[in-house]
N, C-alpha and C positions, 0 to 999 in steps of 0.2 A: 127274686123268684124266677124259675125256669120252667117253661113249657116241659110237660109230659111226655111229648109226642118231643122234642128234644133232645131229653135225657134219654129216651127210648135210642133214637141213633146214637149217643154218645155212648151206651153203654155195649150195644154191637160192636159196635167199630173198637171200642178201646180190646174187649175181649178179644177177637180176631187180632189184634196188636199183642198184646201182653201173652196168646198162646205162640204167635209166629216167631216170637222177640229172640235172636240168638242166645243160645242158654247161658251162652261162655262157660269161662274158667269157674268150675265147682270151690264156690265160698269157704273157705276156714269154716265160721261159723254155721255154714249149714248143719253139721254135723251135732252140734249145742244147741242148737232149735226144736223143742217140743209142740208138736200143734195142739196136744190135745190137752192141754192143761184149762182151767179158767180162769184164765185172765186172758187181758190183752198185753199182748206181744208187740214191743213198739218196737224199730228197726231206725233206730236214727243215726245220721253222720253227716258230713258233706255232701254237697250236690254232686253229683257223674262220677260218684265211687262205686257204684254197682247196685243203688238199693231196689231199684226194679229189676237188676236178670235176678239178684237173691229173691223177688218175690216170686219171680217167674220157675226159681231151681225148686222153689216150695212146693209150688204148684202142678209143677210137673206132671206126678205121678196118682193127679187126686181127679174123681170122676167129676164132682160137684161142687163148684164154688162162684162165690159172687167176686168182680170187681171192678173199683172203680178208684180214676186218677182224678184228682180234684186241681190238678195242672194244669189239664187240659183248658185251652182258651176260651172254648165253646161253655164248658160250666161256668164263666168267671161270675156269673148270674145266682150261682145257686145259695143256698144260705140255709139254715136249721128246719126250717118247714119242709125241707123238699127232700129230706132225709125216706119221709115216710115217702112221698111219692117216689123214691131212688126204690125203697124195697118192696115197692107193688111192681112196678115194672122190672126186679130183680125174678120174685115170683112167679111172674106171669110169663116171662120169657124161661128161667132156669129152672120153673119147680121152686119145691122147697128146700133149701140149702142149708147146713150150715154153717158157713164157712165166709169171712166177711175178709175179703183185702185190701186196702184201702193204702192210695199213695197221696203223699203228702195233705193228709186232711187240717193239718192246722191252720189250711187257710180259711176254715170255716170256724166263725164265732161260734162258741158253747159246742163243740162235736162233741164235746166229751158226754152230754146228755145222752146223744144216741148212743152211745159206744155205749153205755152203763145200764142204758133199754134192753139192749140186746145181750150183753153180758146173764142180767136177770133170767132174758130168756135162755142160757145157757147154750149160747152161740158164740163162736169161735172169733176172734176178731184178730186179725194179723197189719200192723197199720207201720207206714212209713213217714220218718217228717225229716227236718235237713236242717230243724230249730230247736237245740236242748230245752232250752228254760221254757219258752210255750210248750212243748210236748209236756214237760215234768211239773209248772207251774197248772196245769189244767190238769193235770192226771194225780198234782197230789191235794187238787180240793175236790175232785168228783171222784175218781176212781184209787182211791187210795187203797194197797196193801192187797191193787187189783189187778195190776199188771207188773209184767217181768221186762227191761229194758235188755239189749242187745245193741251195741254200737257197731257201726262197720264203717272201717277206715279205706283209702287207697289201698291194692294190692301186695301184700307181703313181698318179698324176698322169694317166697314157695311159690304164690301165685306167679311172678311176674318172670319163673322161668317155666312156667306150664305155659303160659301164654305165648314166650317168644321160641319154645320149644329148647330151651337150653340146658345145659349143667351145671350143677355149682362149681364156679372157680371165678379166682378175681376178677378172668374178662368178663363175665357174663356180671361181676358184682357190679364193678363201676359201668356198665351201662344205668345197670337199675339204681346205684350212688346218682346218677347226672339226672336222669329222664324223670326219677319217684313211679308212681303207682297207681297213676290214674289211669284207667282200662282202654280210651278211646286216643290216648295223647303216647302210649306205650303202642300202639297198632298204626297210629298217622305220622306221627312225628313232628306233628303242626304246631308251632308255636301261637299260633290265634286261638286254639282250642284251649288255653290254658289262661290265656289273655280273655278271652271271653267267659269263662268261669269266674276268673274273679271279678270282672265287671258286674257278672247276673248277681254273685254274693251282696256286695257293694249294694246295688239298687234294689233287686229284689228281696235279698233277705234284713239287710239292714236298715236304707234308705227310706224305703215305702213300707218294710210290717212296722218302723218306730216313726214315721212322718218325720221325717231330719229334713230339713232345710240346708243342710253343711254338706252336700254330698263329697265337693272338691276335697274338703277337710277331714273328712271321713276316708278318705281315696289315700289322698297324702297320707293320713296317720297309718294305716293299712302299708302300706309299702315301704315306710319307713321301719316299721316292727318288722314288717319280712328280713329287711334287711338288714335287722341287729338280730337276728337270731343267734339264742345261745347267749344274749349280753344281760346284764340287768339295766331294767328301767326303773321310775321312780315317776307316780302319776300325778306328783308336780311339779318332773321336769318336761312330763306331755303337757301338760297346762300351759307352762310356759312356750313352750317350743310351737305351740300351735294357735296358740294364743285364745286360749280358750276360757268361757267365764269365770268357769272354778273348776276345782280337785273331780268333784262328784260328775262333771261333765267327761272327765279323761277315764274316770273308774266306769262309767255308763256307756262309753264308745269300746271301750277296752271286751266289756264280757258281751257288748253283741258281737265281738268278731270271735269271743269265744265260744257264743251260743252257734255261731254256725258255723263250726269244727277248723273256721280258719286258721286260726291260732289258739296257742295253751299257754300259761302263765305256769309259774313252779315258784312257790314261797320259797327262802329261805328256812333252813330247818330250827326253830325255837321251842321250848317246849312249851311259853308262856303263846297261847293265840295272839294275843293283844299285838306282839312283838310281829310276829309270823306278818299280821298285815300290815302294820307298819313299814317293816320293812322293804329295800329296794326289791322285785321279782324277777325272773328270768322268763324272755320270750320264745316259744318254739311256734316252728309255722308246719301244718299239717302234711305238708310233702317236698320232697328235695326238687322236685322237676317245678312246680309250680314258683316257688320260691329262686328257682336258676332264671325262669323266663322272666323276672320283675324285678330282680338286681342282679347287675354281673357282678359287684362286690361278694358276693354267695358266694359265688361257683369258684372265687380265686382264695375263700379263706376255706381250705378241705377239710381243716379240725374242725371249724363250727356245723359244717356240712354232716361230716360225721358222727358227729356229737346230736343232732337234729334227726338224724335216722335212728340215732339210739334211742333218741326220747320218744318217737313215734311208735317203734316198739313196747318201751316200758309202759306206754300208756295205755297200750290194748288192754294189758294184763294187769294195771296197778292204779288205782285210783291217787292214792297217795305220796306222790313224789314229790320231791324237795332238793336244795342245792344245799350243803353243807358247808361252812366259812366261820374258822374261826382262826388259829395264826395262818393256816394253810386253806386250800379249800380242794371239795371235794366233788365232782361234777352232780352224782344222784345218790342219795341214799332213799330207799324204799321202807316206809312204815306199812307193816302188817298187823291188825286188830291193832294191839296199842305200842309195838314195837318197835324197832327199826330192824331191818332182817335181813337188807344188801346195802352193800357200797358200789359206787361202779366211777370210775373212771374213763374217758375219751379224751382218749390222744391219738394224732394220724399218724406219726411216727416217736415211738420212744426215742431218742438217744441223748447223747453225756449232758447234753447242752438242758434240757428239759427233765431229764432221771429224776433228779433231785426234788423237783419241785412237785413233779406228778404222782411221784412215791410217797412224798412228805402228806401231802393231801389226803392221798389214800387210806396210809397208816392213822392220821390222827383221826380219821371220821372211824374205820376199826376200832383201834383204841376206845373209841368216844363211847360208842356202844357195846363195844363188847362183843366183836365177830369173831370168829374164824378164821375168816378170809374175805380179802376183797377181789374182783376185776377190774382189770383194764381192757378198754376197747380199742383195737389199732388198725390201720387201714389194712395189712398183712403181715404183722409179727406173732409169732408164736411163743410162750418161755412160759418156765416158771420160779419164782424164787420164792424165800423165806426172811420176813424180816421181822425180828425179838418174836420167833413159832407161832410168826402168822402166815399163813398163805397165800402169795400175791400171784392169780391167775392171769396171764400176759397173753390175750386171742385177738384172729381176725371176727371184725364185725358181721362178717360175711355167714362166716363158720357159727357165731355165737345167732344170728339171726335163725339158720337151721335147725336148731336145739328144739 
């Protein structure tokens, strides 16, 4: 429970914050953002990828709105009863509003009751959180078929030459290849700013929301997936390797680092499910920069690097993705509704030595499904061939990120 006369300061001060807050670099996604729909609009992704200036770009231009940061240290008090006293002194101080923005509320038990009070009353709710499955595990037994999700990642390729004020060309790419797209680590250059990110992940979002006793173990396994990015694992050879009590312990560390955008898993492509989890999976980690300052092994293997940029791309856009392996293998092939609809290739450099093997790949996942054409992704090649009147598109990554 939190004093009235509390929350009153908390909600001044945060406003006077959230209006002064530099707007930054204008979001991709702002443009895809409807406010006036009914539902609630959840904005989730990693922590210090931008989800407060995006609420702040929202906000911008609107005369009347409530908000409130459930981050703040001074609420760590508050809990489901104090909701209603949050919208008397919303009231009392703004009027009648409607318009609700709320940063990271799932630190609060049951929110989703008020979110769905207020939905009733046909009030606007715009809400941010930095934990997939609690936003989506609450929102699909109370607010179900209620709200519209919105992910935001690290800054693109677009972003991250509006930011540093540059143009497309390789120099400017392999800056943002090394550094990734975090907004405040692309402007300092601080490697503690990156280091202390994935500390807060670690303890705040994994540690202390699941009470883990293993934090060391949780640390280690984290750094270690960083550092096979792009490889397959197999979550009894995390068992083993970490020495953990069973399978379901290495499967239950694995999707918290997924629930909080630290890293992504990619099945192998089967048509049978059974097979698909079975199977060993492939690990991506959610930025190139993040992933450089926690292993130098990263930053000296430039295909896996590469290959890691692609996947963070594909994944804005594609829920679906998978690795393809059967005599050859094939980096991503992309299922839409129930098909598969691209192939894609990463390699950092083609030539005689690799041709063979990266084409073989390519062509049999084509084949397999029955494309058109595939891509390849290169650090700076351009071509294109034909092989048995398929079309194999040979681009810089740089170039295919613009698109």
């Amino acid at each position: 429970m939190i004093l009235k006369e509390t929350l009153r300061v908390i909600v001044k001060s945060q406003r006077e914050e959230i209006i002064t807050l530099n707007k930054g670099v204008k979001r991709e996604e702002l443009k895809e953002i409807e406010l006036d729909v009914p539902f609630a609009l959840i904005l989730s992704g990693i922590r210090r990828c931008g989800k407060s200036t995006l609420l702040h770009q929202l906000i911008e231009n609107m005369k009347g709105f409530y908000y409130f940061n459930f981050e703040d240290p001074r609420a760590i008090e508050f809990e489901l009863a104090d909701f209603q006293k949050l919208n008397d002194i919303f009231k009392e101080i703004y009027g009648e509003q409607n318009y609700y923005f709320f940063d990271e509320i799932q630190n609060i038990e049951n929110w989703e009751l008020f979110a769905r009070q207020m939905l009733d009353k046909k009030k606007h709710l715009i809400i941010t959180g930095s934990n997939a499955s609690l936003l989506s595990k609450e929102l699909g037994t109370k607010l179900t078929g209620r709200h519209l999700r919105y992910e935001l990642f690290p800054f693109s390729y677009k972003e991250f030459l509006t930011i540093t004020n540059e143009k497309p060309s390789i120099e400017s790419f392999q800056k943002y290849f090394t550094k990734g797209g975090f907004p405040e680590y692309i402007k300092l250059e601080r490697a503690t700013i990156l280091q202390e990110l994935l500390n807060d992940i670690i303890t705040r979002d994994i540690v202390v929301r699941h009470k883990l006793r293993s934090t060391k173990t949780i640390k280690e396994m984290a750094l270690y997936l960083i550092t096979n990015v792009g490889k397959e694992f197999s979550y009894n050879n995390l068992k083993k390797t970490f020495e953990l009590g069973s399978v379901n312990t290495a499967i239950a560390f694995v999707s918290y680092f997924e629930d909080s955008y630290l890293l992504f898993t990619v099945p192998k492509f089967d048509y049978s499910l059974k097979k698909q989890i079975i199977n060993p999976k492939k690990i991506y980690s959610i930025d190139n920069g993040l992933s450089n300052i926690t292993s130098a092994s990263f930053s000296e293997d430039k295909g896996k690097m590469l290959e890691n940029l692609a996947f963070i791309n594909l994944r804005k856009k594609h829920k679906d993705i998978f690795y393809f392996k059967e005599k050859n293998e094939c980096d991503f092939v992309i299922k839409e509704a129930t098909k598969i609809t691209k192939a894609i290739q990463v390699c950092y450099e083609l030539n005689e030595d690799n041709k063979k093997r990266e084409l073989n790949g390519l062509s049999e996942a084509i084949e397999k499904f029955n494309l058109n054409e595939g891509t390849i992704l290169t650090y700076n090649q351009e071509d294109e061939i034909t092989i048995q009147n398929k079309k194999i598109i040979i681009m810089p990554l740089w170039k295919w990120l613009l698109e």
